[in-house]
C-alpha positions as CSV (number, residue, x, y, z in Angstrom):
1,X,144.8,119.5,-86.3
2,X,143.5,119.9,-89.6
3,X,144.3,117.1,-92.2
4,X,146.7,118.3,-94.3
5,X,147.9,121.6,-92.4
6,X,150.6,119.9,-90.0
7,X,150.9,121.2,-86.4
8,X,154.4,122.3,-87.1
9,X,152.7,124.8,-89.3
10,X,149.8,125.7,-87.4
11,X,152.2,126.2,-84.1
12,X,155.0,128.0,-86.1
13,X,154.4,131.5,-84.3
14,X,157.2,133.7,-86.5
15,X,155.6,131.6,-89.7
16,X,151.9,132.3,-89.0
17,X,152.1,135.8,-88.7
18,X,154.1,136.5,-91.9
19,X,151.6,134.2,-93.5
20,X,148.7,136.5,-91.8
21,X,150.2,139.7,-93.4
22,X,151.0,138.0,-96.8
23,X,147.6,136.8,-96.6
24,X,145.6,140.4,-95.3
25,X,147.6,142.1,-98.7
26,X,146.4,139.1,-101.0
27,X,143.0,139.8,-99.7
28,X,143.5,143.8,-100.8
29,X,144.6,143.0,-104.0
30,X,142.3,140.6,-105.0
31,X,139.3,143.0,-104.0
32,X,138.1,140.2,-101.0
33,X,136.9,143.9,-99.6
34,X,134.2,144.6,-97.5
35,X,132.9,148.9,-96.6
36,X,133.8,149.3,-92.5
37,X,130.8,149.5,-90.4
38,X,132.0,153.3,-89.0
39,X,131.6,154.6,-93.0
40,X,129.6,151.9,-94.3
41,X,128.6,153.9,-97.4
42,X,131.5,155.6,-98.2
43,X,133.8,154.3,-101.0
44,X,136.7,156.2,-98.8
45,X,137.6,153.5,-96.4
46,X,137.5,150.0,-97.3
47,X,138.7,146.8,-95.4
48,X,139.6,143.3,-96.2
49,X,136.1,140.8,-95.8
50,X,137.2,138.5,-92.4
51,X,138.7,134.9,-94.0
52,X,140.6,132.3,-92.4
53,X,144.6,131.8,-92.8
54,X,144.1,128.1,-94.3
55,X,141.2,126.3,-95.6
56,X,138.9,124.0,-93.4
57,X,139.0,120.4,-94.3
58,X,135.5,119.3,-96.0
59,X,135.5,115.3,-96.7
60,X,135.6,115.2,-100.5
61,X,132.0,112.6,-100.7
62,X,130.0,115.3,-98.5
63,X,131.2,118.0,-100.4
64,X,130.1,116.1,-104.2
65,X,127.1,115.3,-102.6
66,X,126.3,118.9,-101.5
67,X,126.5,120.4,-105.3
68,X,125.1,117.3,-106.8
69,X,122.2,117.8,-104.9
70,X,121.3,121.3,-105.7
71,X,119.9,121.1,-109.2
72,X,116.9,119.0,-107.4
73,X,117.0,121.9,-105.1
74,X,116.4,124.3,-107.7
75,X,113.7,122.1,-108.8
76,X,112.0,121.7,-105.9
77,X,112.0,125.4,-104.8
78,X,110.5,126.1,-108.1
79,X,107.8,123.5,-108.0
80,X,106.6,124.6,-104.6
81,X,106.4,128.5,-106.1
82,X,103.9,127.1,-108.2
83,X,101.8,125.4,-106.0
84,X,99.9,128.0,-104.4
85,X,97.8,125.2,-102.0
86,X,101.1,123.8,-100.6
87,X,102.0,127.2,-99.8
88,X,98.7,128.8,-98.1
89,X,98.6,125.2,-96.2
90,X,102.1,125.3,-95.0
91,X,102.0,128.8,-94.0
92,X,98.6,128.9,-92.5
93,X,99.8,129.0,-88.8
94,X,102.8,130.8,-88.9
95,X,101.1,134.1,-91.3
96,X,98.5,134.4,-88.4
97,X,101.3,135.4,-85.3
98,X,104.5,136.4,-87.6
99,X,103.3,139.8,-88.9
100,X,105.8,139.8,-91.7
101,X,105.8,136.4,-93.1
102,X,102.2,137.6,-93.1
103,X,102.8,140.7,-95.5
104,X,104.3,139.0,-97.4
105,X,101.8,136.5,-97.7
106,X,99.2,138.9,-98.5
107,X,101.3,140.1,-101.4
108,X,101.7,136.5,-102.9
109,X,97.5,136.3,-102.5
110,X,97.6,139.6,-104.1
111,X,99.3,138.4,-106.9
112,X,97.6,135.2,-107.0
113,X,94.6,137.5,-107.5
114,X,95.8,139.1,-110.5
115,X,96.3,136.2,-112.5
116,X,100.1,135.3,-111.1
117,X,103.4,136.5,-112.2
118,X,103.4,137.0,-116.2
119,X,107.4,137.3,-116.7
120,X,110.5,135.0,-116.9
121,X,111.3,133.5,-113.3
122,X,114.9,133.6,-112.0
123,X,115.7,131.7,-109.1
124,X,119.0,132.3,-107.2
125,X,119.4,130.1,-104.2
126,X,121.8,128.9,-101.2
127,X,121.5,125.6,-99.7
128,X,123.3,125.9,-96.4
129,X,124.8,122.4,-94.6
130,X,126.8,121.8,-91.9
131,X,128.7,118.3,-91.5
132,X,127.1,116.0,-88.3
133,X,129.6,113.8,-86.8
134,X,128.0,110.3,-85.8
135,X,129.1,107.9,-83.9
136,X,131.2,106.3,-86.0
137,X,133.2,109.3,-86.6
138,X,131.9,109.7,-90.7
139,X,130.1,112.8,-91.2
140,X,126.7,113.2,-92.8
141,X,125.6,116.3,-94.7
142,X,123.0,117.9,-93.4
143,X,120.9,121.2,-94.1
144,X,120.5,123.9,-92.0
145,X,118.3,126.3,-94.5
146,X,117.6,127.1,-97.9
147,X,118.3,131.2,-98.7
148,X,116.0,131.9,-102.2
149,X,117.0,135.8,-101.6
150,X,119.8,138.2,-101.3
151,X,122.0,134.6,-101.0
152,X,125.2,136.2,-100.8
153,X,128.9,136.1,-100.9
154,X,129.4,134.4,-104.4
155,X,130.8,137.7,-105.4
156,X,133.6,137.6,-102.8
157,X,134.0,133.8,-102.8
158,X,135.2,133.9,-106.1
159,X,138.6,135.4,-105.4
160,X,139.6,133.6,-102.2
161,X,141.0,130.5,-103.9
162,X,143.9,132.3,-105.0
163,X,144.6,133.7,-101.1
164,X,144.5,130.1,-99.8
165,X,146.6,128.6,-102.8
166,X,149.5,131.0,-102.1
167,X,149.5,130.4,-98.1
168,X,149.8,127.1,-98.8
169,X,152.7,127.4,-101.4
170,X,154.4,129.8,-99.1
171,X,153.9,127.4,-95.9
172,X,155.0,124.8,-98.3
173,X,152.2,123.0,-98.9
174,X,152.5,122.6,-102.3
175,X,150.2,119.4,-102.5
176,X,147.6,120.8,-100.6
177,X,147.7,123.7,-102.4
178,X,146.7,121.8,-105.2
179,X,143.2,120.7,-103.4
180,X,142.0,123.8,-103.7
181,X,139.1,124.2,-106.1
182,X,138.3,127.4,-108.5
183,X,135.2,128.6,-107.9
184,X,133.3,131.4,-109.1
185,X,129.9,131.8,-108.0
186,X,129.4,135.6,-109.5
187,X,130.0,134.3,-113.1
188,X,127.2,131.7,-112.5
189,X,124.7,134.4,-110.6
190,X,125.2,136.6,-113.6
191,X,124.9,134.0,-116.3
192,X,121.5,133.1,-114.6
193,X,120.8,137.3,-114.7
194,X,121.8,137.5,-118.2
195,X,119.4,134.7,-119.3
196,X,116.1,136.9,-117.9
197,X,117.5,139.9,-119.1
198,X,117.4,138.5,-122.4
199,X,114.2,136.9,-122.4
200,X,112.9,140.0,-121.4
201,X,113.6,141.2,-124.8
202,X,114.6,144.7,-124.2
203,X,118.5,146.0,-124.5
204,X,117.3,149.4,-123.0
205,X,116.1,148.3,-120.2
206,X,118.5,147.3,-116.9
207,X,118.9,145.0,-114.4
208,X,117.9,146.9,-111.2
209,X,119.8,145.6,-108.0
210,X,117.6,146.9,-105.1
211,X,119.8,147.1,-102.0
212,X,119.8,148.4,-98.4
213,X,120.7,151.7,-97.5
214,X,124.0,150.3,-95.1
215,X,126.4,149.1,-97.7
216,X,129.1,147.3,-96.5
217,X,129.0,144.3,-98.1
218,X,128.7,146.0,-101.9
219,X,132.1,144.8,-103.4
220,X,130.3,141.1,-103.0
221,X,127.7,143.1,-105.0
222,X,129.8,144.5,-107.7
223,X,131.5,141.3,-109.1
224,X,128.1,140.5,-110.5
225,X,127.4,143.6,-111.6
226,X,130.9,143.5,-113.8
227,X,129.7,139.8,-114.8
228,X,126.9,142.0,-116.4
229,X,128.6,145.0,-117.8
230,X,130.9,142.4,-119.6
231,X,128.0,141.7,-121.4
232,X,126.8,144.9,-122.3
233,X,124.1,144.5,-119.4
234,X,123.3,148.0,-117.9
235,X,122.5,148.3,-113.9
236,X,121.5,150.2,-111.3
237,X,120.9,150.4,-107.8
238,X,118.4,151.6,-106.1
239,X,116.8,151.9,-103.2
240,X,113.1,151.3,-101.5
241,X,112.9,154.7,-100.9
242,X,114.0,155.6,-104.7
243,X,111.2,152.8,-106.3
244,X,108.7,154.0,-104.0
245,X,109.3,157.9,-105.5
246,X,109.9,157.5,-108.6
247,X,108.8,154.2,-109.9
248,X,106.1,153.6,-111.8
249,X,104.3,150.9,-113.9
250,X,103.2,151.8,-117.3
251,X,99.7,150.1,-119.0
252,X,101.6,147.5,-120.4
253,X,103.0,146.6,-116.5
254,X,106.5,147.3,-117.4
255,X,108.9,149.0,-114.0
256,X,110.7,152.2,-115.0
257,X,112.1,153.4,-111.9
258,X,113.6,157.1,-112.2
259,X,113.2,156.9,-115.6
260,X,114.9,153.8,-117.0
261,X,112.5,150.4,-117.7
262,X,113.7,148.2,-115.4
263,X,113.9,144.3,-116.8
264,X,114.9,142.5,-113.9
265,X,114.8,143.4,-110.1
266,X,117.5,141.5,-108.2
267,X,116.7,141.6,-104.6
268,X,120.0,142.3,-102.1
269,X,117.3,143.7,-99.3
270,X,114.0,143.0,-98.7
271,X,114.3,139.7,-96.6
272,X,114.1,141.3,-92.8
273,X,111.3,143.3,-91.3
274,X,113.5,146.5,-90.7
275,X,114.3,146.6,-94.4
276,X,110.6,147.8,-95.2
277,X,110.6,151.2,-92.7
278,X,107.3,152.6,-94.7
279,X,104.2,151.5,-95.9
280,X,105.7,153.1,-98.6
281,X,108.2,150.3,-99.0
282,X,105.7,147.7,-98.8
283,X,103.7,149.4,-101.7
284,X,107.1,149.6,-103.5
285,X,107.3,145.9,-103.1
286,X,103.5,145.2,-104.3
287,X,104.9,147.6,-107.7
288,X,108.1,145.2,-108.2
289,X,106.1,142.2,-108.0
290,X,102.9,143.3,-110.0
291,X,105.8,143.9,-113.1
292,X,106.9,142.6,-116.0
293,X,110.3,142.8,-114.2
294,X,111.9,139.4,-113.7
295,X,112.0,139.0,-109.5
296,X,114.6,137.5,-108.0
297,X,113.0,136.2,-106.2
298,X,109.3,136.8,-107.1
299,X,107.2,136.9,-104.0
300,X,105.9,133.5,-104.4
301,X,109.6,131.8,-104.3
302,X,110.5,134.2,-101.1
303,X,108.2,132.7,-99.4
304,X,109.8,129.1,-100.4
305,X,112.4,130.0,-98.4
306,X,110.7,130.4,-94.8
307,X,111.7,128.1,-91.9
308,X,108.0,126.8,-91.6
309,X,108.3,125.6,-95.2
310,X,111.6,123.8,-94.7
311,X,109.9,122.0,-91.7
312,X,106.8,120.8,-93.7
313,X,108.8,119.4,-96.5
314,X,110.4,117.2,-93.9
315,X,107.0,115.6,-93.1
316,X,106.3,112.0,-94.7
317,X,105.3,111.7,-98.0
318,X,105.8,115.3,-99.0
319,X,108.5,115.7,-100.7
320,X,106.7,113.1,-103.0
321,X,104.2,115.7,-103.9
322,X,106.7,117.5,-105.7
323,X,108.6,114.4,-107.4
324,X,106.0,111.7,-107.7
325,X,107.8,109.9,-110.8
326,X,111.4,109.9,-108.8
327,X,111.7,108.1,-105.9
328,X,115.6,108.3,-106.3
329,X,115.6,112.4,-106.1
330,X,113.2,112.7,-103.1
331,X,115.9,109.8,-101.3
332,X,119.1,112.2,-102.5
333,X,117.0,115.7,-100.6
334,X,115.8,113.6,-97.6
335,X,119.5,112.5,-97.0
336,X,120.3,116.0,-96.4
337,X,117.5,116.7,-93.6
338,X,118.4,117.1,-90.2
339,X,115.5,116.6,-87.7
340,X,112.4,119.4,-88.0
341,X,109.2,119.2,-85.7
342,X,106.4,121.6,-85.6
343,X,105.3,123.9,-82.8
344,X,101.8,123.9,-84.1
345,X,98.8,123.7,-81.6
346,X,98.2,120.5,-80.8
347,X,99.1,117.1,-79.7
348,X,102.4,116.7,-81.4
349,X,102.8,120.5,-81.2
350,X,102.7,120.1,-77.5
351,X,105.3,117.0,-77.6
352,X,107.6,118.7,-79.8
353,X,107.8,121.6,-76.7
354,X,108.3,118.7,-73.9
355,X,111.0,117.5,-76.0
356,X,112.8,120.5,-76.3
357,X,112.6,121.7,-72.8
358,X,113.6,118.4,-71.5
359,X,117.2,118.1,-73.8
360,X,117.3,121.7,-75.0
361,X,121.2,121.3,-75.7
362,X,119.6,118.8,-78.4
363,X,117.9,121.4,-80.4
364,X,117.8,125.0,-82.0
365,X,115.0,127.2,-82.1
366,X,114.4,129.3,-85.1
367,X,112.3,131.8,-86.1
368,X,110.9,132.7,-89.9
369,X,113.9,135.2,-89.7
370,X,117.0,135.1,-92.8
371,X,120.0,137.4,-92.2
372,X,121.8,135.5,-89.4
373,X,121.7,136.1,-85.4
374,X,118.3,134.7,-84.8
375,X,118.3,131.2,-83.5
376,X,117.7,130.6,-80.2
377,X,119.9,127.6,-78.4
378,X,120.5,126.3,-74.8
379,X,118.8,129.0,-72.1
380,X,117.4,131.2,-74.3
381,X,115.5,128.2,-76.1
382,X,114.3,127.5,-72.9
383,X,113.2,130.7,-72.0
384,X,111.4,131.7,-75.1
385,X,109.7,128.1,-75.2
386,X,108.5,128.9,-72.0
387,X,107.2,132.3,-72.5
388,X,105.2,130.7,-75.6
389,X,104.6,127.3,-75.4
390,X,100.7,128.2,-73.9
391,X,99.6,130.1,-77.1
392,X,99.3,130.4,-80.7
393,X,102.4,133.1,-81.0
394,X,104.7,129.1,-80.9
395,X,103.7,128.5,-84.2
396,X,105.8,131.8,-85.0
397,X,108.9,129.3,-84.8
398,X,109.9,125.5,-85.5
399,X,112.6,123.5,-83.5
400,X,115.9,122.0,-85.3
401,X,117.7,119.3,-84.5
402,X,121.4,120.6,-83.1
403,X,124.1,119.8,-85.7
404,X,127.5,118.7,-84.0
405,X,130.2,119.0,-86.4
406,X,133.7,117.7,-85.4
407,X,135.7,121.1,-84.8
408,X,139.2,121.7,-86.7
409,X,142.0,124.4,-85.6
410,X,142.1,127.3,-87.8
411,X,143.2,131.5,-87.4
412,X,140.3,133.3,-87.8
413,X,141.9,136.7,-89.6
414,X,139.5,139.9,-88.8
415,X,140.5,143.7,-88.9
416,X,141.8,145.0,-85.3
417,X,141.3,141.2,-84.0
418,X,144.5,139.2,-82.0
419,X,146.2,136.6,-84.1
420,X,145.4,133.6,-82.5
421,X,144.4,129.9,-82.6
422,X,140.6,129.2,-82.5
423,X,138.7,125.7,-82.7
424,X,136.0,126.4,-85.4
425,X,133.0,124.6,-87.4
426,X,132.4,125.6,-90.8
427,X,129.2,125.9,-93.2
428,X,129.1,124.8,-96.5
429,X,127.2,126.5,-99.1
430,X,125.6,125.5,-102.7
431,X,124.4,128.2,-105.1
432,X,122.2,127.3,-107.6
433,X,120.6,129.3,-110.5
434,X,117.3,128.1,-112.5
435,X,115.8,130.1,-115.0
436,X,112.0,129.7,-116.2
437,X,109.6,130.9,-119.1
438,X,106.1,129.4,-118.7
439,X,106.5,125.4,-118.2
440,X,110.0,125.5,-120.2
441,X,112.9,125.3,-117.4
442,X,116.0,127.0,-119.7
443,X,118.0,126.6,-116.6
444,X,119.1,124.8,-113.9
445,X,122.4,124.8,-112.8
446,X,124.6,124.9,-109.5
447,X,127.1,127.2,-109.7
448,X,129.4,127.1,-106.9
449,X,130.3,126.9,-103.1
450,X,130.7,129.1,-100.1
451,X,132.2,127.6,-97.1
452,X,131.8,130.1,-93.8
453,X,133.9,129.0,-90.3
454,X,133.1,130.6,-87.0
455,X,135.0,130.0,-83.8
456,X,132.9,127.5,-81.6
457,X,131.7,130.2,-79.1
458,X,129.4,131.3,-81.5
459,X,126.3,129.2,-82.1
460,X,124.5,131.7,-84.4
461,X,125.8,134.1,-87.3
462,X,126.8,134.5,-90.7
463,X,130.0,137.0,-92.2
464,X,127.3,140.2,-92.5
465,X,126.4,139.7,-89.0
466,X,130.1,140.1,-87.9
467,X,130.6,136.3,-86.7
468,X,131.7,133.7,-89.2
469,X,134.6,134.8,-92.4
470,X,135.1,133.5,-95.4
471,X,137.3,130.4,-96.0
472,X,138.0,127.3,-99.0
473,X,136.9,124.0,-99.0
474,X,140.4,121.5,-98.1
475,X,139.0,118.3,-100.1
476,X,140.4,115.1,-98.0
């Protein structure tokens, strides 16, 4: 069992379901809500966001070492944004099968072409891990992916300290309960907002949150919005649809979208191919981006983000590229690296393939996809590797080592779902926030953590995609 969480707790049948329905309440009164997916955009029926009854113990060294990390993150997201070579190198395989890496890519070029983005850039950026059990039993930290958009959940992460501290108290875990950090992710996101709404230099104008049109997961959405209103910060939401009818650039390139200038566009949709259903979506994109609007994230940093990218940065000697005077920075991001290997043509292309299908429990298979639900592991590895592995359409994915983290006992607590034991992995999450004018960097700053747990029949999945719930980071 879980260090910390006894099993005469976990196996207390009369005490786990009180502590379930204490728990669902605290959930409800905090606001950890989520829309349901049968009214997902009405404000008429709301639910409680899945979360587990007790935190998940995370070793406290791996957990330091996660958010120390993340500042060089920041900086190294931001340096490869700016390095428009790197970039078209990196992506030259992968934009010529993956159609929309490849739209995207011709907006970046596009950009490029008009003398790169002019305004304030905002970065707001998840750096996902999950803990790898060697050998010896320690656990090492190890990345699964960077998210540089629509990184979500520090709105709803910031209240569920306070449901875990009073399970514990009432389970009588007084000392535990004391373990369990504050954190407040949306105060951070908007303080990062706030900065380029400011240096935009315009009180009129509003921060624009562009979202999708099934809006479950909008309470996650609205702590930062109060984070702004608190400071006097007017927003909006809108749609594709509603910038590609009524927005507009003026001569000066400044966004007014129905009407109101629009200083920053914050991106909560935008990162899957469904999200863009028109060309008239994909213009509305080209208008964001050819702005004055602060992006977040600009095209350029989006495309950071990509699965092919992660892979390349893994190579020797890169990472160097981007820190050439700091050896001890490149040695604190390579610690977090789990194996990558390309599926480009070729001879190590081809090896990476006869690897794979000879130990595919070994690997995952991952596609330029965000959003959760796309990996590929065991059969289907193995069938989609061999329905590629002839042609140029391989190069569409990269191959992963497998993480193995040690599984812990936890209750998984989900609307209409039994009440019942689970063995579960976790993720742990680092947001970070950088803020740039020109060559000044005016911030840089991780903000907070997200830990996710999924039961271990699940290989692939985040909260939005219905698999993994909120939880807290147990430091032992």
């Amino acid at each position: 069992m879980a260090p910390g969480i006894p099993d005469e707790v976990m196996m207390d049948g009369a005490l786990i379901k009180q502590l379930a329905e204490v728990a669902k309440d605290e959930a409800l009164r905090l606001g950890i809500l989520m829309r349901t997916k049968e009214s997902p955009n009405s404000s008429e029926v709301v639910t409680y966001a899945p979360f587990t009854l007790f935190p998940s113990p995370v070793p406290k060294a791996v957990f330091l070492q996660a958010l120390a990390v993340q500042t060089h993150y920041n900086t190294l997201v931001d340096r490869i944004s700016q390095d428009a070579d790197f970039l078209q190198e990196a992506l030259a395989s992968t934009v010529e099968v993956d159609d929309f890496t490849a739209r995207l890519f011709k907006i970046h070029q596009q950009i490029l072409k008009e003398g790169g983005s002019r305004s304030v850039v905002l970065g707001v950026n998840r750096s996902d891990y999950m803990l790898d059990q060697r050998e010896d039993q320690a656990s090492s930290l190890k990345q699964i992916e960077i998210n540089t958009i629509a990184a979500s959940f520090g709105g709803l992460s910031s209240q569920t300290p306070d449901v875990h501290k009073l399970i514990l108290k009432m389970a009588t875990r007084l000392e535990e309960s004391r373990l369990i950090l504050d954190n407040n992710p949306a105060a951070g996101l908007a303080r990062g907002v706030a900065k380029a709404w400011e240096l935009y230099g315009s009180e009129r104008a509003a921060v624009m949150f562009l979202v999708e049109e099934t809006q479950t997961n909008i309470f996650d959405q609205r702590y930062v919005e109060s984070e702004l209103w608190k400071r006097n910060i007017p927003t909006i939401r809108k749609r594709f649809d509603d910038v590609a009818k009524t927005g507009s650039l003026d001569q000066d390139q400044r966004l007014f979208v129905d009407g109101t200038e629009v200083s920053v566009v914050y991106f909560r949709n935008g990162y899957m191919p469904q999200n863009y259903i028109s060309e008239q979506c994909w213009d509305a994109r080209l208008m964001m981006e050819r702005s004055l609007a602060a992006k977040c994230p600009d095209i350029h940093t989006h495309l950071v983000g990509t699965k092919k990218v992660q892979q390349v940065l893994a190579r020797p000697g890169v990472l160097e590229r981007f820190f050439p005077d700091q050896p001890e920075v490149v040695e604190q991001i390579r610690a977090t690296f789990a194996g990558l290997y390309t599926l480009d043509l070729g001879p190590e292309g081809d090896k990476t393939v006869a690897m794979a299908l000879t130990e595919p429990d070994r690997f995952v298979l991952k596609p330029q996809r965000e959003g959760g639900g796309n990996n590929l592991y065991g059969s289907e590895l193995i069938q989609e590797l061999n329905r590629v592995k002839g042609g140029s359409e391989r190069t569409a994915y990269i191959l992963m080592d497998k993480i193995v983290p040690a599984p812990v006992q936890n209750y998984l607590l989900r609307r209409d779902a039994p009440l019942k034991l689970s063995s579960c992995v976790s993720e742990l999450g680092a947001f970070g926030v950088y803020v740039r004018q020109g060559e000044d960097m005016l911030m840089n700053e991780c903000v907070g953590h997200l830990l996710r747990t999924k039961s271990v029949e699940h290989s692939d999945g985040g909260v939005a995609s219905g698999v993994a719930v909120l939880d807290n980071p147990l430091l032992v």
